[in-house]
DOTOR-476531 format. One record per residue: z negated, y, x negated of N, C-alpha, C, O, CB in turn. Coordinates in pm, whole numbers, padded with zeros to 5 digits, always signed. Each point is the difference from the previous one (the first is absolute). Glycine has a CB too. Layout:
DOTOR-476531
ZYXZYXZYXZYXZYX...
END
This chain:
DOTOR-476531
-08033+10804+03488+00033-00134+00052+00152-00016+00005+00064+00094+00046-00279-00101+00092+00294-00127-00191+00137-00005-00009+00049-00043+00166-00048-00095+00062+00044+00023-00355+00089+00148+00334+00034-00037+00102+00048-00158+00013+00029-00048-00110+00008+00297+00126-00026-00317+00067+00059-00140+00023+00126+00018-00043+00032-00064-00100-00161-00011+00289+00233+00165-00123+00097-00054-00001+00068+00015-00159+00092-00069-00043-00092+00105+00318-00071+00074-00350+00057+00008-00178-00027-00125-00044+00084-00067-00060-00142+00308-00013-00114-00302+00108-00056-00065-00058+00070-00194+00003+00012-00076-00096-00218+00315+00147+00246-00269+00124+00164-00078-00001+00108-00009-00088+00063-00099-00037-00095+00152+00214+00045+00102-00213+00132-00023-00053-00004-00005-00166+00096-00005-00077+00007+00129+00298-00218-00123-00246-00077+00007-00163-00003-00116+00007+00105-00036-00053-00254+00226+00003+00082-00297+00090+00017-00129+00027+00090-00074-00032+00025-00065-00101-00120+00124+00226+00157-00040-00001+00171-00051+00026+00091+00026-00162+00063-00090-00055-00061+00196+00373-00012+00002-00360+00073+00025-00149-00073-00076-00123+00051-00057-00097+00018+00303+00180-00168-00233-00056-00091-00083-00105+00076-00168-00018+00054-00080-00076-00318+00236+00169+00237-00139-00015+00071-00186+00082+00121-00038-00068+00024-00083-00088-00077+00122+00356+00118+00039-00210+00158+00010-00028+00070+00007-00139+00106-00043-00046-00132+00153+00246-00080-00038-00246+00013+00006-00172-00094-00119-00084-00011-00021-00121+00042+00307+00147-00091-00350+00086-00073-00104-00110+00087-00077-00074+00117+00022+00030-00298-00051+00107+00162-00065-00236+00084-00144-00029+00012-00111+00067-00105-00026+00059+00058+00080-00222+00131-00133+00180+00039-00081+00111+00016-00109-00088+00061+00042-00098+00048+00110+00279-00141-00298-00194+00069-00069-00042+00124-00096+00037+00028-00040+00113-00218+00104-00181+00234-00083-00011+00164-00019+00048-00004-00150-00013-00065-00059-00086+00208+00290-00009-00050-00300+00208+00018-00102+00053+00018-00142-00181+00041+00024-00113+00092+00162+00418-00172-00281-00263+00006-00104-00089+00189-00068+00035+00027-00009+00120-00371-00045-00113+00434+00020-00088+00089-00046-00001+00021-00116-00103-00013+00000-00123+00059+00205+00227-00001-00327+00003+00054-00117-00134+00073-00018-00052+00104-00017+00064-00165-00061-00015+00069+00066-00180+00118-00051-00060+00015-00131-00127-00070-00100-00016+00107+00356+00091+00018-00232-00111+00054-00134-00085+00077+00016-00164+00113+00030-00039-00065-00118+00310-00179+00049-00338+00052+00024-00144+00085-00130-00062-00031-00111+00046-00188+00272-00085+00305-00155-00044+00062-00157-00037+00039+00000-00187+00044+00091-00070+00103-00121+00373-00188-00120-00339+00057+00041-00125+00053-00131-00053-00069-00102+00012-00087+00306-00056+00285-00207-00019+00106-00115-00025+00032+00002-00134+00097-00056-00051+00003+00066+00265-00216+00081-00289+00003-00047-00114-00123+00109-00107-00053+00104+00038+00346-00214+00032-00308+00053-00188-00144+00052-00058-00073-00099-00039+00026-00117+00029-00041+00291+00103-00098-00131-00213-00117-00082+00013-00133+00132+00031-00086+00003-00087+00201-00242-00107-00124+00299+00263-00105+00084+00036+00077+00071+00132+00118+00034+00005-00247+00000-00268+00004-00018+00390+00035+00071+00107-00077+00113+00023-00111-00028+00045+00189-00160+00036-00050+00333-00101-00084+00119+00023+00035+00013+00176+00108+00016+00058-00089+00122-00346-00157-00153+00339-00031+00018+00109+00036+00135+00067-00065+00093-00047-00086-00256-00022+00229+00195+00159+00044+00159+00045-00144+00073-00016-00116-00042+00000+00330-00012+00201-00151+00188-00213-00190+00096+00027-00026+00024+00150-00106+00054+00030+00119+00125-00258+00074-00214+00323-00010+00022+00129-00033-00172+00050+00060-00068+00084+00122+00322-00074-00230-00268-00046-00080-00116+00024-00105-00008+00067-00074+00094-00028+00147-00130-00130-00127-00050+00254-00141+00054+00128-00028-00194+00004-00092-00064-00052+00201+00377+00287-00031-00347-00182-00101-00155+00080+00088-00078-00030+00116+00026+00033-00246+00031+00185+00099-00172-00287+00095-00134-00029+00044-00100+00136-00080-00067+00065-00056+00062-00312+00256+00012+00266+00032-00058+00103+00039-00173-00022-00022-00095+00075+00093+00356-00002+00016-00256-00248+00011-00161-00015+00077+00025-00073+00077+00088+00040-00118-00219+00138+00067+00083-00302+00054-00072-00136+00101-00131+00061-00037-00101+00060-00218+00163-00229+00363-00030+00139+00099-00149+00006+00109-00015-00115+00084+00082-00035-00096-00075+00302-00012-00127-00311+00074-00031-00067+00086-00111+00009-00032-00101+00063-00102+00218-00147+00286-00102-00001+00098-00143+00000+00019-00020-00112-00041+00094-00069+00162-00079+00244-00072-00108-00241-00023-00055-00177+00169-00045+00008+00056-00022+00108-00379-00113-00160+00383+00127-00063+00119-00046-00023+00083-00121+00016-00052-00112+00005-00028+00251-00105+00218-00117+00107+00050-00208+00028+00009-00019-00124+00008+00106-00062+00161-00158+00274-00168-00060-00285+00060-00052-00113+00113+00035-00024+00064+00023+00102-00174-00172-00084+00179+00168-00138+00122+00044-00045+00042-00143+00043-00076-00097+00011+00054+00300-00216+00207-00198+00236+00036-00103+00007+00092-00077-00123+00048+00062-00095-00092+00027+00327+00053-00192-00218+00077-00111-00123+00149-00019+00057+00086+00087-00003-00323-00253-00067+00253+00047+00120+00117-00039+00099-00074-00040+00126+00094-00066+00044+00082-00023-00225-00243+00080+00249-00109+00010+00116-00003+00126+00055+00014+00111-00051-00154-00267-00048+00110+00103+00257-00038+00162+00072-00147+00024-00044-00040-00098-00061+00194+00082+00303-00280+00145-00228-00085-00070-00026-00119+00070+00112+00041+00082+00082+00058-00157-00352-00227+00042+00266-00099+00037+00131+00012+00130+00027+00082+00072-00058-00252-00226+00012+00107+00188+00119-00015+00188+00051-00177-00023-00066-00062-00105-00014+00261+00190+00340-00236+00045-00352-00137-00002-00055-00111+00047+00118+00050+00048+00101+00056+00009-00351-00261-00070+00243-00049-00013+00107-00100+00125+00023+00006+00061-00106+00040-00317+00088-00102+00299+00073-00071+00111+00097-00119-00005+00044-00030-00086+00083+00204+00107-00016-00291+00094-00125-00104-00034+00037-00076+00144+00001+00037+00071-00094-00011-00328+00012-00108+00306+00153-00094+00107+00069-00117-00004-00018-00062-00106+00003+00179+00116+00138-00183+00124-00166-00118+00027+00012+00012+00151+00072+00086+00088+00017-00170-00254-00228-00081+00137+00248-00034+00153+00090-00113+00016-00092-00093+00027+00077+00157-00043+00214-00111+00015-00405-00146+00053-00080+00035+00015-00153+00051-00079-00080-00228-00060+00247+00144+00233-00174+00034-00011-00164-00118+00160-00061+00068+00102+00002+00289-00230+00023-00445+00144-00052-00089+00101+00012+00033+00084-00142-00018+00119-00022-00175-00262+00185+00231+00070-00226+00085+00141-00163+00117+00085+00077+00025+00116-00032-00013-00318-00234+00069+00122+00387+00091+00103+00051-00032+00137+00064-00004+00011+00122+00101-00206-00100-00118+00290-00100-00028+00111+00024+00108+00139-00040+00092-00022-00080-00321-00121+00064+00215+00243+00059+00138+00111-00042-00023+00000-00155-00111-00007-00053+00125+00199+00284+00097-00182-00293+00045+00006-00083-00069-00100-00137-00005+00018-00121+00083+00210+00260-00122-00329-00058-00038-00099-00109+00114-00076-00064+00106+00008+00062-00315-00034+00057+00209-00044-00228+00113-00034-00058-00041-00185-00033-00078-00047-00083+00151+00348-00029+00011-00366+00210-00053-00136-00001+00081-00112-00035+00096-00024+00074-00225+00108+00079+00102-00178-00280+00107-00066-00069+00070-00111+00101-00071-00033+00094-00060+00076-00330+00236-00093+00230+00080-00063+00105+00108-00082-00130+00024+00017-00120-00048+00201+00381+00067-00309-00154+00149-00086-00066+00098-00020+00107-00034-00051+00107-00094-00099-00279+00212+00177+00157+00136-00005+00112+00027-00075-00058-00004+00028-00119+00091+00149+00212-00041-00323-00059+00070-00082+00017+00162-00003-00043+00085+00024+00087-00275-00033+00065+00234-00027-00308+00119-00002-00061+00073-00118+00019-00060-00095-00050-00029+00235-00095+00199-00174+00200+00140-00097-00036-00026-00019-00121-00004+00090-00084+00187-00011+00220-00208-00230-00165-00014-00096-00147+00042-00115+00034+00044-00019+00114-00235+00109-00218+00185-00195+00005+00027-00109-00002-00162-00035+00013-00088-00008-00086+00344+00000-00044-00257-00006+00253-00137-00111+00035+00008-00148+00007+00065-00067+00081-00130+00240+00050-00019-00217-00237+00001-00136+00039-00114-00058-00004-00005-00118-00033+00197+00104-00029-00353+00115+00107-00036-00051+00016-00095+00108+00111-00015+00120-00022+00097-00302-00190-00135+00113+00325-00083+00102+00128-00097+00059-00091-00034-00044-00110+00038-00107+00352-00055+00283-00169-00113+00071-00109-00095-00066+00170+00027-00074+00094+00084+00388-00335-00236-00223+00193-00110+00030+00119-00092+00111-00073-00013+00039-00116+00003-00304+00240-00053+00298+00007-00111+00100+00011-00062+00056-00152-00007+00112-00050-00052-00244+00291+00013-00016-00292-00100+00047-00151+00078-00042-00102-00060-00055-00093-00182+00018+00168+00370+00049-00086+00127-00049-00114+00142+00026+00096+00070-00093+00041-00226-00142-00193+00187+00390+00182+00079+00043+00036+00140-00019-00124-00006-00007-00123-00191+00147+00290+00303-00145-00086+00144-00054-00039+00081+00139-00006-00026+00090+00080+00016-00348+00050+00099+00271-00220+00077+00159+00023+00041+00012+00089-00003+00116+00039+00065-00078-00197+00023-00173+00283+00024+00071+00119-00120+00015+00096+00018+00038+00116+00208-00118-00145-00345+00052-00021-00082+00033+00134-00036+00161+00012+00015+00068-00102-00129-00319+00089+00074+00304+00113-00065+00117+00037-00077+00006+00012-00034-00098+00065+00122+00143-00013-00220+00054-00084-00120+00037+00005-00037+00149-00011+00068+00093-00045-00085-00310-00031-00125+00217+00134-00042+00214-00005-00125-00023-00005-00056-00088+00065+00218+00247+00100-00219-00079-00245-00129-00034-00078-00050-00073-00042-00066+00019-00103+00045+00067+00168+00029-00212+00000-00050-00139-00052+00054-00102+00103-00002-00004+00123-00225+00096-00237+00299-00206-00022+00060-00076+00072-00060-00085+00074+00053-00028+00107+00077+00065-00236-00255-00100+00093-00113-00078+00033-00113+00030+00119-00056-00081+00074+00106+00048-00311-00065+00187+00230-00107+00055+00117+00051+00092+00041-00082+00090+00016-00108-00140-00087+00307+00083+00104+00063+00125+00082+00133-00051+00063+00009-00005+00123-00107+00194-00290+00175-00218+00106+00170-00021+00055+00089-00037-00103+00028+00076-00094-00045+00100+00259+00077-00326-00146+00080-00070-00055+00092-00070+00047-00045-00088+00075-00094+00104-00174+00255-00016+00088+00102-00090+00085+00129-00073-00114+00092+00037-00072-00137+00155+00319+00003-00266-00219+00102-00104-00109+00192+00004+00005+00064-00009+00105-00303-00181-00056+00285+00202-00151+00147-00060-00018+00020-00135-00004-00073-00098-00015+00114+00274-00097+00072-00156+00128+00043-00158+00008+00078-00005-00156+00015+00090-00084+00031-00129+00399+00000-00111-00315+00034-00020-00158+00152-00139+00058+00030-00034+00115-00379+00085-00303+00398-00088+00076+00154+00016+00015-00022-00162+00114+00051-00003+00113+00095+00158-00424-00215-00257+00262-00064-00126+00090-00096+00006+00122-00032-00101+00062+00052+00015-00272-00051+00173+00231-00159+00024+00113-00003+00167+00086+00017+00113-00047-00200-00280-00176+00160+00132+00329+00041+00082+00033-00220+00102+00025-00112-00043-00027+00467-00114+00137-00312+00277-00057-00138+00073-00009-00070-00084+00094+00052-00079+00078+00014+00327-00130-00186-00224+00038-00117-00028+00117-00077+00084+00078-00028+00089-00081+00011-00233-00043-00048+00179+00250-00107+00117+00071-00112-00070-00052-00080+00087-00034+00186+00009+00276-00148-00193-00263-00130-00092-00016-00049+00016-00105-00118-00027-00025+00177-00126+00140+00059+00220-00231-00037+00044-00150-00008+00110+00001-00036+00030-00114+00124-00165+00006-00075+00251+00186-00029+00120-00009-00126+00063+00026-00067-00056+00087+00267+00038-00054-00261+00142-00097-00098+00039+00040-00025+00119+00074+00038+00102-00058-00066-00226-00095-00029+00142+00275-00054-00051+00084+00104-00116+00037+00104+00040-00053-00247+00173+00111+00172-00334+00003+00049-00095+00056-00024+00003+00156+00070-00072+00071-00092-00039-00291-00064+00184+00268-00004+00045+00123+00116+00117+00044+00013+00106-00061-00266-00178+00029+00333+00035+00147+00085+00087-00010+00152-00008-00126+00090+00083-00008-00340+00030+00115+00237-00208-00167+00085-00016-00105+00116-00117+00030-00028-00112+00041-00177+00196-00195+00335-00039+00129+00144-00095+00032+00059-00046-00136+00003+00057-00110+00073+00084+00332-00039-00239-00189+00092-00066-00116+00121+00052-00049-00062+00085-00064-00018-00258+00147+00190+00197-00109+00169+00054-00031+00027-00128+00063-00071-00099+00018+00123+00260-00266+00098-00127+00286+00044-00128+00037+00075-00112-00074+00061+00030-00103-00072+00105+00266+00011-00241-00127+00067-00114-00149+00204+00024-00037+00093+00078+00019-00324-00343+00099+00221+00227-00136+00175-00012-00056+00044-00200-00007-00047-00081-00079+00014+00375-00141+00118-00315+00310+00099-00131-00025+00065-00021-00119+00049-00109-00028-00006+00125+00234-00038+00080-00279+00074-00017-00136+00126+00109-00023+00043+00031-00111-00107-00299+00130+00113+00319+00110+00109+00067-00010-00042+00117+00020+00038+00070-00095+00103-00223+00149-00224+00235+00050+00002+00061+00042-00159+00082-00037-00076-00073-00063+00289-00056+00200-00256+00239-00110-00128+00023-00034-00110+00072+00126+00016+00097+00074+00112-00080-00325-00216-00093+00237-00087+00027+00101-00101+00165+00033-00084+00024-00087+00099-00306+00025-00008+00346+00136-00045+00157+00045-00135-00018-00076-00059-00106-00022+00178+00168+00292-00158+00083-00310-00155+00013-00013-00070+00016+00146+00050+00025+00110-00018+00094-00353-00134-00138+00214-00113-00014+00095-00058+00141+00032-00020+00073-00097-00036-00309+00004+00023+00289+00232-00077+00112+00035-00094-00016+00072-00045-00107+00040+00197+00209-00062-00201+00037+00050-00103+00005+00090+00016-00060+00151-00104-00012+00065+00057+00205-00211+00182-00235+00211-00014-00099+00093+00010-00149-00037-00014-00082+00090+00093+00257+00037-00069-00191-00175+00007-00133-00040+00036-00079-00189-00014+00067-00103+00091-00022+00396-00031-00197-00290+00062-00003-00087+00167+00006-00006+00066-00007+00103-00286-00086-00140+00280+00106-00097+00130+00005-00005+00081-00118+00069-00044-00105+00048-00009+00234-00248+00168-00088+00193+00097-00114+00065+00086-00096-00128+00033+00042-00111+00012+00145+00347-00029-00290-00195+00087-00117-00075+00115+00059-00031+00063+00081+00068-00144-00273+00046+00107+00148-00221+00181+00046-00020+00033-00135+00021-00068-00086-00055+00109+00293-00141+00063-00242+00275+00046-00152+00040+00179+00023+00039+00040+00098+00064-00329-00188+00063+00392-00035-00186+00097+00022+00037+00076+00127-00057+00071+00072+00070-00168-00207+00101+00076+00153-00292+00048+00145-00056-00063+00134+00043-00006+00099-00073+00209-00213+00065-00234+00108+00095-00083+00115+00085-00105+00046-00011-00092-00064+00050+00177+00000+00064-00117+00195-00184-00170+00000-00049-00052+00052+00124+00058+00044+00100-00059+00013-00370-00154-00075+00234-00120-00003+00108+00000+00118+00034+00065+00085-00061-00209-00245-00013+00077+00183+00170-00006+00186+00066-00174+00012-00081-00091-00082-00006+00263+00100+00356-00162+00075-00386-00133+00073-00003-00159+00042+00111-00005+00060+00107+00221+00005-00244-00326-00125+00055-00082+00071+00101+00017-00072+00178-00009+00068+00103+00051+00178-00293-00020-00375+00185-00002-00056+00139+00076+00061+00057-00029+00032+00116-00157-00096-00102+00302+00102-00065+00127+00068+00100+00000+00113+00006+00109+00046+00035-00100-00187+00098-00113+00239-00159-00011+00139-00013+00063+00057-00094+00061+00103+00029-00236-00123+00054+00179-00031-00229+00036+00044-00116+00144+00017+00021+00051+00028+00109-00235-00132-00241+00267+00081-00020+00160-00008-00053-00004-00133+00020-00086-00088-00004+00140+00272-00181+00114-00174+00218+00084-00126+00079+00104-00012-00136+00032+00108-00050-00041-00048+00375+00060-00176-00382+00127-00040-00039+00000+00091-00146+00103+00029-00061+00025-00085+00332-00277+00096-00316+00021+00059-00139+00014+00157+00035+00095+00056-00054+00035-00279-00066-00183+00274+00173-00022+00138+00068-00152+00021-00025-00091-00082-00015+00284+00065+00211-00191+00129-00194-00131+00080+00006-00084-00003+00036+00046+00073+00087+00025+00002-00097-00198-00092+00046-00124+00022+00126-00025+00138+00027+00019+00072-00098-00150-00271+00031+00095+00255+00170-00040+00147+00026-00101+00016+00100-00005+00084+00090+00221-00017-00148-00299-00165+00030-00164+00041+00088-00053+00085-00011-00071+00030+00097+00013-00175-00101+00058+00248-00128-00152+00046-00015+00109+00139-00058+00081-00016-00091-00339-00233+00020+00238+00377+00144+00059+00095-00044-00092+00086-00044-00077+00052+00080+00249-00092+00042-00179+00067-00253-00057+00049-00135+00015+00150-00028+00108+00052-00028-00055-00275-00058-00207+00310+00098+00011+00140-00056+00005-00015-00155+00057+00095-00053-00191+00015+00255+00095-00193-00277-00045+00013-00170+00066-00116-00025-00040-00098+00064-00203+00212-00097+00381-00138-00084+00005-00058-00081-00028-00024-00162+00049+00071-00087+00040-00047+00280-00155-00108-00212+00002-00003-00145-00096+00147-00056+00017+00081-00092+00256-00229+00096-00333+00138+00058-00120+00153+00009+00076+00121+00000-00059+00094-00053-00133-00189-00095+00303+00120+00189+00078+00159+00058+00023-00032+00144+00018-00105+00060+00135+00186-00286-00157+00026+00255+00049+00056+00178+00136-00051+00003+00090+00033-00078-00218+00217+00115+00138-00345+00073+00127-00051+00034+00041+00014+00152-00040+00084+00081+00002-00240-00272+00135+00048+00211-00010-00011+00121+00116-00127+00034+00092+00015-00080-00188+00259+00110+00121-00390+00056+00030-00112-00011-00079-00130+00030-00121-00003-00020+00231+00139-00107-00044-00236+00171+00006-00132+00027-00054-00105-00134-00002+00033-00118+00210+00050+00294-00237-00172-00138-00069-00133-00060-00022-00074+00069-00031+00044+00111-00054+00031-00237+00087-00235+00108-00066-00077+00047+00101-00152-00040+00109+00000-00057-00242+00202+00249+00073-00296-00153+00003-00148-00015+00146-00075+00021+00036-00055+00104-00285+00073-00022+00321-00008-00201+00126-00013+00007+00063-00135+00006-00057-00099-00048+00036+00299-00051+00160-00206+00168+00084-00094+00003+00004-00085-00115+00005+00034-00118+00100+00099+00258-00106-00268-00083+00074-00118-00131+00151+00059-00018+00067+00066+00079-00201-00331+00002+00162+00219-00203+00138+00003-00019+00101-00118+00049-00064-00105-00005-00025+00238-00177+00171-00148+00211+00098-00089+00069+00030-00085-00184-00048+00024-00110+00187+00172+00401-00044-00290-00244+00054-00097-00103+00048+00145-00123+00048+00104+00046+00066-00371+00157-00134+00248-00343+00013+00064-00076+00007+00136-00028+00027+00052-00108+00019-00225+00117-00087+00254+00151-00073+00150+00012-00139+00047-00051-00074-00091-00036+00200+00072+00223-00159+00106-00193-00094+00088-00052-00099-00015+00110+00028-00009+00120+00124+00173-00261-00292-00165+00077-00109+00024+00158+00011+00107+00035+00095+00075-00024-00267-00195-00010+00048+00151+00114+00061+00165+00083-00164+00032-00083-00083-00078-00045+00275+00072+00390-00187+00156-00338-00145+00087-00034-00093-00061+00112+00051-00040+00105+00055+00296-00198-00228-00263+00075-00054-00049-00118-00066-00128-00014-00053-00033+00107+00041+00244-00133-00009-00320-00097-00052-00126+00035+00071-00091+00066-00035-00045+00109-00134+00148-00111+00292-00142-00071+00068-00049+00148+00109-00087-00141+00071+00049-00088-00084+00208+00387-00017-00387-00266+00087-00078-00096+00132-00019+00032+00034+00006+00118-00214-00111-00172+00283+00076-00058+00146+00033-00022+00062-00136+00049-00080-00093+00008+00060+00271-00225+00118-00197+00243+00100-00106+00011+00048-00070-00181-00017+00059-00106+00117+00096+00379-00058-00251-00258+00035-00053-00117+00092+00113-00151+00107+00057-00021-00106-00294+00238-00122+00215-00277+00072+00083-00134+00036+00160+00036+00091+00062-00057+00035-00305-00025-00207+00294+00178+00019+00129+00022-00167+00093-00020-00094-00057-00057+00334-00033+00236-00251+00195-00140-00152+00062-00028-00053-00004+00076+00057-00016+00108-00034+00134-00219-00185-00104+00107-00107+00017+00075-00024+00121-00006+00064+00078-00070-00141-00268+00048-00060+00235+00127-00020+00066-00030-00174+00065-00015-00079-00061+00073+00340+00028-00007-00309+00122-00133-00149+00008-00039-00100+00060+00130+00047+00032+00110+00043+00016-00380-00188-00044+00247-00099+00010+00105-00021+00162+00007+00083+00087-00025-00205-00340-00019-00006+00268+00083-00022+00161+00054-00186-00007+00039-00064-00105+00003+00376+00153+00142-00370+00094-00118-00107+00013+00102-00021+00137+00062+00003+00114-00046-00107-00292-00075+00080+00119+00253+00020+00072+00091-00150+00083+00012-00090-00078+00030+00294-00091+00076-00240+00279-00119-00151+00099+00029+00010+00057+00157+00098+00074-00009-00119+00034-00273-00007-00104+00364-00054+00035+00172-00133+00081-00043-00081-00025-00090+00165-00228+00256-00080+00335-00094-00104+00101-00034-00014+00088+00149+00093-00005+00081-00026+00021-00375-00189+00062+00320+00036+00128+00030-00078+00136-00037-00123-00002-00004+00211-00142+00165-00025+00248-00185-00019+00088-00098-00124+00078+00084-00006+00014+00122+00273-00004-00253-00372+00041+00020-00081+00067+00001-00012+00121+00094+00096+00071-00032-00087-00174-00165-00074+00161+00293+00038+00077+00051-00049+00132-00088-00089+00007-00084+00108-00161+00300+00035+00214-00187-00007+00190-00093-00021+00083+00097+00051-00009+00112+00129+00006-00295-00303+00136+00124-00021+00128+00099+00102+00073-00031+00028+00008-00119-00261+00009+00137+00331+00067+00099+00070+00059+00030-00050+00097+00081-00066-00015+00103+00195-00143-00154-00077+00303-00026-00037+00146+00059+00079+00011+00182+00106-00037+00052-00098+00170-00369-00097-00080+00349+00050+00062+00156+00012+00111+00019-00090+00071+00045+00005-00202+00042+00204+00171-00118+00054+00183-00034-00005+00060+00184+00002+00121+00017+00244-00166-00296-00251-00013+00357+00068+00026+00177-00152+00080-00001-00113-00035-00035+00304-00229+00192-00122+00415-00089-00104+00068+00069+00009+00026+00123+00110+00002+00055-00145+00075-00223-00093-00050+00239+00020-00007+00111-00049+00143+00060-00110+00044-00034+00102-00308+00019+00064+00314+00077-00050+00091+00086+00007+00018+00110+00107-00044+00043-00097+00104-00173-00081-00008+00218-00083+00010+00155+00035+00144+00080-00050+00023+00110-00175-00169-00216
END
């Protein structure tokens, strides 16, 4: 008969050496350019797909910020699936795309029509949320007076006006200010490699300045700039050995 107290500590080691699985962590894949997105292999539960689409290149006009739109479902997103996409390019738009006749500045990920689509704006018109797909949850870029260029649109809101030389802020005030940057969404994976860095819903450009990264229209006769999409995830959890012994 094994005594109790070996038979405790046989136990207790057994235990100790089992596999443990290790904690789930979120992160954030991003890609600003391509036409295909390989899904990380540490991939576990879809948290939400966002995307922003491009401003129009400008002429002598400031011109819109481009607009922003979300999903939480997308069932091909799985580890290491490889899923076709369009980032949103600076062109001479002159004319709005939509959902089922996407435009080079618009953005899309898997399908522009039944998954996630968000429109650019073009050098006369500025983007729309009402044309994007899902449209739930979806913001416009903001317009431009002529001089100045209006912010892209984010996940809080839509973009801001460029008015008075002064471009729009990004993202309902969250984004880039005055042709600056946005930095909402800080990113483990760019462009499908291990990174690390800022993104998000950038500044109009002021009177004849540059927009800010990303989606975010220029001031008169200066650049815009192109769209992006944002992947939220959290990773798969993995069995991990339990080397700790214990003794009594």
């Amino acid at each position: 008969m094994i005594n109790r107290r070996i038979l405790t500590w046989l136990i207790a080691g057994c235990l100790a050496l089992a596999p443990t699985l290790g904690s789930a962590a979120t992160k954030i894949a991003v890609w600003t350019t391509g036409t295909t997105a390989t899904i990380p292999a540490d991939f576990g539960t879809l948290i939400s797909i966002e995307a922003i689409a491009a401003a129009s290149d400008s002429n002598t006009l400031g011109t819109a910020g481009g607009a922003y739109a979300k999903t939480t479902t997308d069932a091909n997103v799985t580890a290491g699936a490889v899923i076709n996409i369009q980032i949103g390019v600076v062109a001479v738009q002159t004319t709005l795309g939509s959902s089922s006749s996407p435009s080079t500045g618009d953005t899309w990920f898997d399908s522009s029509s039944t998954v996630l689509y968000a429109q650019g704006s073009t050098r006369s018109a500025g983007s729309s949320g009402s044309a994007c797909f899902p449209s739930s949850g979806a913001f416009s870029g903001g317009g431009t007076d002529g001089t100045a260029g209006g912010g892209a649109a984010g996940p809080n809101g839509a973009g801001g006006a460029g008015a008075g030389g002064v471009g729009g802020q990004g993202d309902n005030g969250h984004g880039g200010n005055n042709g600056s940057p946005g930095t909402e969404w800080t990113y483990n994976y760019l462009n499908g490699s291990p990174a690390s860095g800022t993104v998000g819903s950038g500044g109009g450009g002021n009177t004849a300045s540059n927009g800010g990264l990303y989606g975010a229209g220029s001031g008169a006769a200066a650049a815009s700039t192109g769209g992006l999409i944002v992947l939220t995830y959290t990773t798969a959890a993995t069995a991990t050995g339990n080397m700790m012994l214990m003794f009594k």
